[in-house]
C-alpha positions in Angstrom: -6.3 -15.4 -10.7 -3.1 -15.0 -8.9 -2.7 -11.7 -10.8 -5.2 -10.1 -9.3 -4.5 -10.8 -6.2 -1.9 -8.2 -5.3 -3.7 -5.3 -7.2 -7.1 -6.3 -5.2 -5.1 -6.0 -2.1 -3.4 -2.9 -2.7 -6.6 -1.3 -3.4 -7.9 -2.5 -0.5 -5.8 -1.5 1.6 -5.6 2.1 0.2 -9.5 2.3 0.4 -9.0 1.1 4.4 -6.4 3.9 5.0 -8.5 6.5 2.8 -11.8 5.6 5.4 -9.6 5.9 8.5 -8.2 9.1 7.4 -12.2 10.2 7.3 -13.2 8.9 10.1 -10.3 9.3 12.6 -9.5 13.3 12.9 -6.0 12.2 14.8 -5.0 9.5 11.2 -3.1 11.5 8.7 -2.5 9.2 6.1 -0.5 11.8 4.1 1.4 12.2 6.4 2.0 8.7 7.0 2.7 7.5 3.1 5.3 10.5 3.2 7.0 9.0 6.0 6.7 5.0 4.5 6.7 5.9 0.4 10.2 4.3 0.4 9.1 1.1 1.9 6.8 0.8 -1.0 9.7 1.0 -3.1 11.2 -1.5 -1.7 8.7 -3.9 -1.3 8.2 -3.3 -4.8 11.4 -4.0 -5.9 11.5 -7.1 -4.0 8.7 -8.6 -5.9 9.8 -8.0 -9.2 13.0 -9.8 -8.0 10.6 -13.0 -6.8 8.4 -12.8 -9.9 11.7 -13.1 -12.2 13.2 -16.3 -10.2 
């Protein structure tokens, strides 16, 4: 169960940022993730590091 936690999340929270970017004409979410894709990254590579300890 605690597998399919994270992946539930991130898809929830892509479909929340896909809805704003329809429904608010000012919310550019590509502009946003090119701004924050190296965050992801990071966060990422973080939990890979927690998962293996």
């Amino acid at each position: 169960m605690k597998s399919n936690l994270i992946p539930a999340i991130i898809l929830i929270a892509l479909g929340a940022l896909l809805l704003a970017n329809n429904l608010i004409p000012e919310f550019r979410i590509w502009a946003m993730l090119l701004d924050w894709w190296p965050v992801v990254l990071i966060a990422l590579g973080v939990n890979l590091l927690i998962k293996r300890s």
